[in-house]
RODRENSE-124601 format. One record per residue: residue number from 1; y, z, x of N, C-alpha, C, O in turn. Coordinates in nm, 3 decimals. Atoms other than C-alpha are relative to their C-alpha. Layout:
N
  num     n_py     n_pz     n_px    ca_py    ca_pz    ca_px     c_py     c_pz     c_px     o_py     o_pz     o_px
  NUM        Y        Z        X        Y        Z        X        Y        Z        X        Y        Z        X
...
***
This chain:
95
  num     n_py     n_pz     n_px    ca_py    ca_pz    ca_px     c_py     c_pz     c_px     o_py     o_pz     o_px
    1    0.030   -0.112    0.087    0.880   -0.958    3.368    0.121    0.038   -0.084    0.094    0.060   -0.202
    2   -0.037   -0.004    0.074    1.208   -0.898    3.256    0.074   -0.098   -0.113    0.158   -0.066   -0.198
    3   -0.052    0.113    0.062    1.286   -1.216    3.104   -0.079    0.043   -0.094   -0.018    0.056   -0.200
    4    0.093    0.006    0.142    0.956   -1.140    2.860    0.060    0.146   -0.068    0.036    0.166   -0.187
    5   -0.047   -0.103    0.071    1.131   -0.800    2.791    0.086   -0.035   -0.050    0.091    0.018   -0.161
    6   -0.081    0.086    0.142    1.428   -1.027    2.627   -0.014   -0.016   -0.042    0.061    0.012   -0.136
    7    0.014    0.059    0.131    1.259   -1.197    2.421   -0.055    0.124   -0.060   -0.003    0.164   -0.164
    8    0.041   -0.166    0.074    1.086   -0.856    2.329    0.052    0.048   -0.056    0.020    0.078   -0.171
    9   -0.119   -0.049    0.097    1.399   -0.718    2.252    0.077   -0.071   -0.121    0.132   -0.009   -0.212
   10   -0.011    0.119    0.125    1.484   -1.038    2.017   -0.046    0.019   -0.087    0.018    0.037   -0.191
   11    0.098    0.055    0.064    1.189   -1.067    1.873    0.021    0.170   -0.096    0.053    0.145   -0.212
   12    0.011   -0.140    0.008    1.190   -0.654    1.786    0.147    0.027   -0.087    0.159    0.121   -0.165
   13   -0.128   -0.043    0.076    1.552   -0.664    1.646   -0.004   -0.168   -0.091    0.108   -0.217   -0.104
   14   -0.012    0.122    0.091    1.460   -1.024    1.413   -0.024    0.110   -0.131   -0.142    0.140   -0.153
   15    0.008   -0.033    0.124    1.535   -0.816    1.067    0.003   -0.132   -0.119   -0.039   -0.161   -0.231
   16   -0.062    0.132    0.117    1.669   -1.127    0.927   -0.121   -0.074   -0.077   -0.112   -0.141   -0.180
   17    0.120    0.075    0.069    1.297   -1.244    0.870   -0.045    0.090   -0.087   -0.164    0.094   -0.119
   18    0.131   -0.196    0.035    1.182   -0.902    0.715    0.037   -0.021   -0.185   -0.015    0.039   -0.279
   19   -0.004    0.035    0.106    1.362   -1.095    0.423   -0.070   -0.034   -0.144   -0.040    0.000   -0.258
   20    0.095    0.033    0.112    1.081   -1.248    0.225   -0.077    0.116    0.017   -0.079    0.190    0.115
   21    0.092   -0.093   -0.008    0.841   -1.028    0.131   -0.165   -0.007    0.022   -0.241    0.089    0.012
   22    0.049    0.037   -0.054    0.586   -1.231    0.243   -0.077   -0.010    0.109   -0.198   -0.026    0.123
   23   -0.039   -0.002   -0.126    0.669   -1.222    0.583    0.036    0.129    0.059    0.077    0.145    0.174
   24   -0.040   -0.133   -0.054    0.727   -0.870    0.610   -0.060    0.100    0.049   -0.010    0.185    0.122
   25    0.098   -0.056   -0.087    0.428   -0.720    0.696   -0.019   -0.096    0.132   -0.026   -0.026    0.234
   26   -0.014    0.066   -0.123    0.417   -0.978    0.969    0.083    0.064    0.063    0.030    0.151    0.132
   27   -0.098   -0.071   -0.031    0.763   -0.851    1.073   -0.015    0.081    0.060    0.015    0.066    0.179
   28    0.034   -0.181   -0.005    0.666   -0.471    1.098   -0.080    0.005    0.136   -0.058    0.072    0.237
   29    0.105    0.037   -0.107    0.373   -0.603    1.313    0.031   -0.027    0.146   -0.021    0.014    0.250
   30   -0.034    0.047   -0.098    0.541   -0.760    1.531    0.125    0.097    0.067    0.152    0.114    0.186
   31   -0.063   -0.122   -0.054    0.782   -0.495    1.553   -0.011    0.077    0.120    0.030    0.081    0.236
   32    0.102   -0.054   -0.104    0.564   -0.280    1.666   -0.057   -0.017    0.108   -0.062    0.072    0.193
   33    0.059    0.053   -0.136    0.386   -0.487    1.926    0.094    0.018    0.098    0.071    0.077    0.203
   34   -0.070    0.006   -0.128    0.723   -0.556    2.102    0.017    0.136    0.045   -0.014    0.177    0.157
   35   -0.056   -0.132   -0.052    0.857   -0.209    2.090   -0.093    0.069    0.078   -0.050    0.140    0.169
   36    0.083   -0.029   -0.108    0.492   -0.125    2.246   -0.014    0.010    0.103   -0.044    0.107    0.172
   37    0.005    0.119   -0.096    0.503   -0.383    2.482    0.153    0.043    0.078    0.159    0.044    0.201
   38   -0.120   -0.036   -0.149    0.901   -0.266    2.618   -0.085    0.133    0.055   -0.099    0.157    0.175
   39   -0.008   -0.142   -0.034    0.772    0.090    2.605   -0.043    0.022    0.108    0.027    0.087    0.186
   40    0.131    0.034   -0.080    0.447    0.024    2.838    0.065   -0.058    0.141    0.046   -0.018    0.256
   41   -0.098    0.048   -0.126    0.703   -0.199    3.052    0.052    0.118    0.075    0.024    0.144    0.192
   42   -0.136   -0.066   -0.095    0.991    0.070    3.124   -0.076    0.174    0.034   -0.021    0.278    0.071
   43    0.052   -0.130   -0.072    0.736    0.347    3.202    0.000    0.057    0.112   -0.090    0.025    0.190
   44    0.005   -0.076   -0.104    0.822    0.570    3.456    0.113   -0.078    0.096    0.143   -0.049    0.212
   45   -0.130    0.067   -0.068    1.107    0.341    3.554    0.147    0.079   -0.014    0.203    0.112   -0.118
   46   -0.089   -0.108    0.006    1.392    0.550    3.680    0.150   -0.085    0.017    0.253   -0.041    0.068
   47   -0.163    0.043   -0.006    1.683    0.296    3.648    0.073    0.006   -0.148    0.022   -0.018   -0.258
   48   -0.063   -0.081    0.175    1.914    0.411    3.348   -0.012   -0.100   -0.110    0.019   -0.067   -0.225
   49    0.066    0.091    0.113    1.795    0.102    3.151   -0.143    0.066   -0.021   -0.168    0.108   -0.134
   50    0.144   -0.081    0.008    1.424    0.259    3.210    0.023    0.138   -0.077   -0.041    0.166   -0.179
   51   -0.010   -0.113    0.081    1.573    0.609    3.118    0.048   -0.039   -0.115   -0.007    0.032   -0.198
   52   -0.006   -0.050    0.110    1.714    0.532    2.828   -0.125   -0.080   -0.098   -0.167   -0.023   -0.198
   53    0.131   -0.007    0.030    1.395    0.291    2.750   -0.069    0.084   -0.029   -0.094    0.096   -0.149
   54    0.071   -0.138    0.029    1.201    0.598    2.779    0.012    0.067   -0.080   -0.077    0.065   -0.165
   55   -0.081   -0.051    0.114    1.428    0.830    2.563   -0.032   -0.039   -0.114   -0.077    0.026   -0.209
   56    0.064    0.047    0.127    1.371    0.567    2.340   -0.062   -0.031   -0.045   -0.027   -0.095   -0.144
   57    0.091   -0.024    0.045    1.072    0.571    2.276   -0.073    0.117   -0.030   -0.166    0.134   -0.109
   58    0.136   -0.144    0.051    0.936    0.931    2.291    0.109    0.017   -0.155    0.062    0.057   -0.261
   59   -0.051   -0.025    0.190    1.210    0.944    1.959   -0.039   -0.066   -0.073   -0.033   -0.014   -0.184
   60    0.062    0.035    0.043    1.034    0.662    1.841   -0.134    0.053   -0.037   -0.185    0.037   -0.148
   61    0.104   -0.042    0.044    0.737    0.825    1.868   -0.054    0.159   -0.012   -0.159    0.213    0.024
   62   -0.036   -0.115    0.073    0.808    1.136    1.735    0.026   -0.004   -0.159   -0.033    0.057   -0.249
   63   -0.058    0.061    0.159    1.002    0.977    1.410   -0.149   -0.042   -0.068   -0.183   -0.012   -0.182
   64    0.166    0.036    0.051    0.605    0.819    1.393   -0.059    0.097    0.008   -0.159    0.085   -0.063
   65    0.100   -0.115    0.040    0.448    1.103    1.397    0.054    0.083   -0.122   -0.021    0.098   -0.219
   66   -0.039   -0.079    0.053    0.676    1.326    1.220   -0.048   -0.097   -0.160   -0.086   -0.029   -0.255
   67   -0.012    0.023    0.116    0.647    1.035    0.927   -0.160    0.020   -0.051   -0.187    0.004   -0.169
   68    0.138    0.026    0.116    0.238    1.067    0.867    0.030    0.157   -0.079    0.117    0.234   -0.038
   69    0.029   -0.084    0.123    0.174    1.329    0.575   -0.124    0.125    0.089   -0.202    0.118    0.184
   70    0.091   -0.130   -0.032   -0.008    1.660    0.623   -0.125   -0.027   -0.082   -0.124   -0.038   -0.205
   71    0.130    0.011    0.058   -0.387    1.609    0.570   -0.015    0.163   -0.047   -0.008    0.196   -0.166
   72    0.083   -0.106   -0.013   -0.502    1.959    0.628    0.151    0.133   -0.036    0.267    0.102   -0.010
   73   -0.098   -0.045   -0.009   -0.294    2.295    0.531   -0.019    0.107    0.114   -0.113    0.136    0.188
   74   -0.018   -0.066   -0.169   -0.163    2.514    0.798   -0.094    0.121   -0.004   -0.154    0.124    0.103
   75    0.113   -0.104    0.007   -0.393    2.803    0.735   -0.130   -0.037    0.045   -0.190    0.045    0.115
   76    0.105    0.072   -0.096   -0.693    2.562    0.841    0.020   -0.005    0.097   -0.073    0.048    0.158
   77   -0.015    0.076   -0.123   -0.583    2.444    1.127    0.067    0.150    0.079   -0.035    0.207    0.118
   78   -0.016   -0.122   -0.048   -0.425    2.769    1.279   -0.072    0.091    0.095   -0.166    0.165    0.067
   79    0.095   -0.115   -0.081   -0.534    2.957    1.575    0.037    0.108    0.014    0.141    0.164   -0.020
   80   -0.058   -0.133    0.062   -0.593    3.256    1.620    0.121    0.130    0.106    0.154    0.117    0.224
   81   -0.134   -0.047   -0.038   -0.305    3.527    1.684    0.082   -0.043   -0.052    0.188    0.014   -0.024
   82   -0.094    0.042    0.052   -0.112    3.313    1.466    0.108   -0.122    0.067    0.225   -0.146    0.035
   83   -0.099    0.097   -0.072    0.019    3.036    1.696    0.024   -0.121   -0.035   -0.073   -0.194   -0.016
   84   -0.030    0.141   -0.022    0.153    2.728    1.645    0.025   -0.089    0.074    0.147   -0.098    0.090
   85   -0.034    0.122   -0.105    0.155    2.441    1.879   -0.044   -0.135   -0.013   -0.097   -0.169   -0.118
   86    0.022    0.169    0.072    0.103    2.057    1.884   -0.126   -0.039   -0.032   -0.147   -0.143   -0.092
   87    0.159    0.023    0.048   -0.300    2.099    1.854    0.032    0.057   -0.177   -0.032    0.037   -0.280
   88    0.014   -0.076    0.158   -0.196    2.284    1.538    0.053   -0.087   -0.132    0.025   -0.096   -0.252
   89   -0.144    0.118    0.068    0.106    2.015    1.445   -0.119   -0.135   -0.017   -0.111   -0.221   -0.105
   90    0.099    0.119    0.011   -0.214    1.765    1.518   -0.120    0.019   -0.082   -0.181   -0.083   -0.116
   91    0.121   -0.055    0.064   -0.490    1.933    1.343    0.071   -0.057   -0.158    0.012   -0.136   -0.232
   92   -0.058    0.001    0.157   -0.250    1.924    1.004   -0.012   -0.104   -0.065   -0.045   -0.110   -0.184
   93   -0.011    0.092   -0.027   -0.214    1.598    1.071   -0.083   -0.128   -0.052   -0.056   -0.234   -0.108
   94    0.114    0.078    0.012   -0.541    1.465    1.062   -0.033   -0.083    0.120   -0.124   -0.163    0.100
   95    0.007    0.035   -0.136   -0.525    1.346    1.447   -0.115    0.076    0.100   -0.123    0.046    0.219
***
């Protein structure tokens, strides 16, 4: 298992292909899959390779969220009393 998380990590840091533009949506793709694929691995694994695995991914997937665009404006989505929280951050969202 962690031998396939090497090449994961290889395969996940190959920019050098991201060159053509061709090949670059491939790239992205594959990106993605590995960085999936460690994340899914080092879950709930408490050795400080796992923690910082972990770490690094909920900032990964934060940075992905934070980058989609606001569908909806905050006055829609808004409950009431005026609160904001991540149903509200998700509603905006379009999630």
């Amino acid at each position: 298992m962690k031998r396939m998380s090497v090449i994961l990590m290889i395969c996940s840091s190959a920019n050098a292909w991201a060159a053509d533009p061709v090949v670059t949506p491939f790239v992205v793709q594959l990106q993605r899959t590995a960085n999936a694929s460690l994340c899914e691995s080092y879950k709930g694994d408490r050795s400080p390779m796992g923690l910082a695995m972990n770490k690094q991914c909920r900032n990964r997937a934060h940075a992905e969220f934070e980058e989609i665009q606001d569908e909806k404006p905050l006055r829609d989505c808004m409950k009431p009393g005026n609160v904001i929280d991540d149903d509200v951050r998700k509603c905006m969202k379009g999630l």
